[in-house]
C-alpha positions in Angstrom: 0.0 0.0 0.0 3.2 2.5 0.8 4.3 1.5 -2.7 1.1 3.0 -4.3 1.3 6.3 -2.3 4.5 6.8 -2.9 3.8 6.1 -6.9 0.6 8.5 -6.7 2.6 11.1 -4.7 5.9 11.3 -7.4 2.8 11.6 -10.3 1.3 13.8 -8.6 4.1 16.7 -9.0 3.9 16.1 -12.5 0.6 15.8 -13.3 -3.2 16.8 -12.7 -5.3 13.9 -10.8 -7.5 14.4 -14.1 -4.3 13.8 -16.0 -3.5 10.7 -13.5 -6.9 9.3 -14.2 -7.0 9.5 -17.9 -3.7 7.8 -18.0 -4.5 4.7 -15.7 -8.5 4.1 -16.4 -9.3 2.5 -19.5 -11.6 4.3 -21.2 -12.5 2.9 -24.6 -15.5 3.6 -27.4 -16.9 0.7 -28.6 -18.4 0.2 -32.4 -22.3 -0.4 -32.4 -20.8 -4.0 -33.8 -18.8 -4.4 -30.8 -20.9 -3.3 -28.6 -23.4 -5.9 -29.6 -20.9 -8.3 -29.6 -20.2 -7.6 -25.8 -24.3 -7.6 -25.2 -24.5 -11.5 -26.7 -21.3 -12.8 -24.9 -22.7 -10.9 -21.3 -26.4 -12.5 -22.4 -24.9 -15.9 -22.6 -22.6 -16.0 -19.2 -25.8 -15.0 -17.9 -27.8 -17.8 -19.4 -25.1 -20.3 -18.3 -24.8 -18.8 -14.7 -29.0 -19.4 -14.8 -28.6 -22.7 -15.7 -25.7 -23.8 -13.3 -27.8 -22.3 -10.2 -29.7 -24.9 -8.0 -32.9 -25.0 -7.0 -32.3 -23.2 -3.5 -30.6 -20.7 -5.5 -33.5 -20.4 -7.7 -36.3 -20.0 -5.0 -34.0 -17.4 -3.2 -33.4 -15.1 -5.7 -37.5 -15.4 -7.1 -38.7 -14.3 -3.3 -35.7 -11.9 -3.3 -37.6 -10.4 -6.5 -40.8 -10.9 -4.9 -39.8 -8.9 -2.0 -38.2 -6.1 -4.3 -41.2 -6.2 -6.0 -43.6 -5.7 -2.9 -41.4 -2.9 -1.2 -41.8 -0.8 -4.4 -45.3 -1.3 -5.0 -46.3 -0.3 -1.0 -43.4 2.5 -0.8 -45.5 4.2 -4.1 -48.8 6.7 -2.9 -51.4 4.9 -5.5 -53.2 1.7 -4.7 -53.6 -1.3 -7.3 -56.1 -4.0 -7.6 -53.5 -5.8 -9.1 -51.0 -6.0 -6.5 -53.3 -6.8 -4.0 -52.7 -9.1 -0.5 -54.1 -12.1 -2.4 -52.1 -11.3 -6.1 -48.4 -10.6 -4.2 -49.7 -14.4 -2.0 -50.6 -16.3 -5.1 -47.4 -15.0 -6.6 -45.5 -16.6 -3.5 -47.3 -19.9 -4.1 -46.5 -19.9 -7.7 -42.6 -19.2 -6.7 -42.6 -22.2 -4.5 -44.1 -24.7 -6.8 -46.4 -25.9 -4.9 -50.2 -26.5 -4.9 -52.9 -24.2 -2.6 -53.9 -27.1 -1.2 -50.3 -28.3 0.2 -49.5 -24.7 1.0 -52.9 -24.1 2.8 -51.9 -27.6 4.9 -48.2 -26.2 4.9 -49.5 -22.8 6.9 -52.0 -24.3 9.3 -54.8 -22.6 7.0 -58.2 -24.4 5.7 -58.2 -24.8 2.1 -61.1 -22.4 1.6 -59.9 -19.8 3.9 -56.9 -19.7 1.6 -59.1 -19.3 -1.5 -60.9 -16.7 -0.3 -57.5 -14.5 0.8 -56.4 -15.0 -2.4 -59.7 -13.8 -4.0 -59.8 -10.5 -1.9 -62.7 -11.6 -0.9 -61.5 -12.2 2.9 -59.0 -10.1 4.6 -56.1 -12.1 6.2 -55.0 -11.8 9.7 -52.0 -10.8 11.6 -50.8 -14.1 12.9 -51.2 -15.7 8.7 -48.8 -13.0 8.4 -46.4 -13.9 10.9 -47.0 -17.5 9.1 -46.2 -16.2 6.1 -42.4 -14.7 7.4 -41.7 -18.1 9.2 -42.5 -19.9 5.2 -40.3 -18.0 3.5 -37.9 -18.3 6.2 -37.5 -14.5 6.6 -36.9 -13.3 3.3 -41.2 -11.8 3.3 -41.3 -10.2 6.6 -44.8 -10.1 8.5 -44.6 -6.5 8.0 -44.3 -6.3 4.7 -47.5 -8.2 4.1 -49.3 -6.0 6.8 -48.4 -3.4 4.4 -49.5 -4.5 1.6 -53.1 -5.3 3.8 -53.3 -1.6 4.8 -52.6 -0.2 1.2 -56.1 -1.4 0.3 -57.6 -0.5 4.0 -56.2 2.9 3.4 -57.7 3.2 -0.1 -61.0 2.1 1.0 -61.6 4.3 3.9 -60.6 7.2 1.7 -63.2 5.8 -0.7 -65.7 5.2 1.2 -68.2 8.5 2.3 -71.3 6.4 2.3 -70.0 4.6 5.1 -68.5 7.4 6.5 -72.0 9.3 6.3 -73.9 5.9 8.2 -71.9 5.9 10.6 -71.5 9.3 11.4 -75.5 9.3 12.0 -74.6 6.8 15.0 -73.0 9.3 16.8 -73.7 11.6 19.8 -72.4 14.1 21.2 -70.1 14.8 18.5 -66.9 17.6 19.1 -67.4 20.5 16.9 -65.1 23.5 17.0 -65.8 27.5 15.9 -63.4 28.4 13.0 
């Protein structure tokens, strides 16, 4: 490590770092023909390195995707029907290759109860959640599926004024303040 300080520091009295830079860092413009030519040969160590991974590999780097793919959609202001609880759970079940059934068994969850979560039409609870983390060993945290439950909680109480309205007639002695 002296070696190289010593090295930078005699350059350095000649020259620029800019100067030192553009001498040592290989900076080179490739053709369009070359440049696809590099885009084919990184495409197929790719390919190989896809092929060569195992199974475990596999899984880990689909819920590591998954995951990715979650923490974006609940960290953006707009909710999505599509990436509902039940779309982001059947995506899970897909990764994991297995059926509903054996997954449903696999979480201490009836079959039906499972169908229904996945449907939207049943709202999951807190402990499926901390079922779903101890599944995927960690890699889905219990929060991040709590998220993705209050995304569409959130969306529906700002949606919902008839409710809010019904409700609101229930009420007595309500606060009310002078502007």
């Amino acid at each position: 490590m002296d070696d190289n300080k010593k090295i930078y520091d005699r350059l350095k009295k000649q020259y620029s770092d800019q100067e030192i830079a553009d001498a040592h860092v290989i900076s080179e413009e490739l053709t369009d023909a070359e440049k696809a030519a590099a885009g084919e040969e990184m495409r197929q160590i790719r390919l190989e390195k896809i092929k060569t991974r195992t199974e475990e590999q596999r899984l880990q780097a689909d819920l590591t995707r998954l995951r990715i793919l979650m923490r974006t959609y609940t960290d953006k202001e707009s909710y999505s029907v599509g990436n509902s609880f039940g779309a982001f759970l059947g995506e899970y079940i897909r990764i994991i290759r297995k059926s509903k059934k054996a997954f449903s068994i696999d979480i201490g969850l009836h079959y039906t109860t499972l169908s229904r979560i996945l449907h939207d039409r049943e709202s999951p609870n807190i402990e499926l959640m901390y079922r779903l983390e101890a599944h995927s060993a960690g890699l889905l945290p219990a929060i991040l599926w709590w998220e993705l439950l209050i995304k569409k909680q959130g969306f529906e109480i700002r949606q919902d004024t008839d409710g809010r309205k019904e409700e609101a007639k229930r009420v007595k002695n309500a606060l009310t303040f002078r502007s």
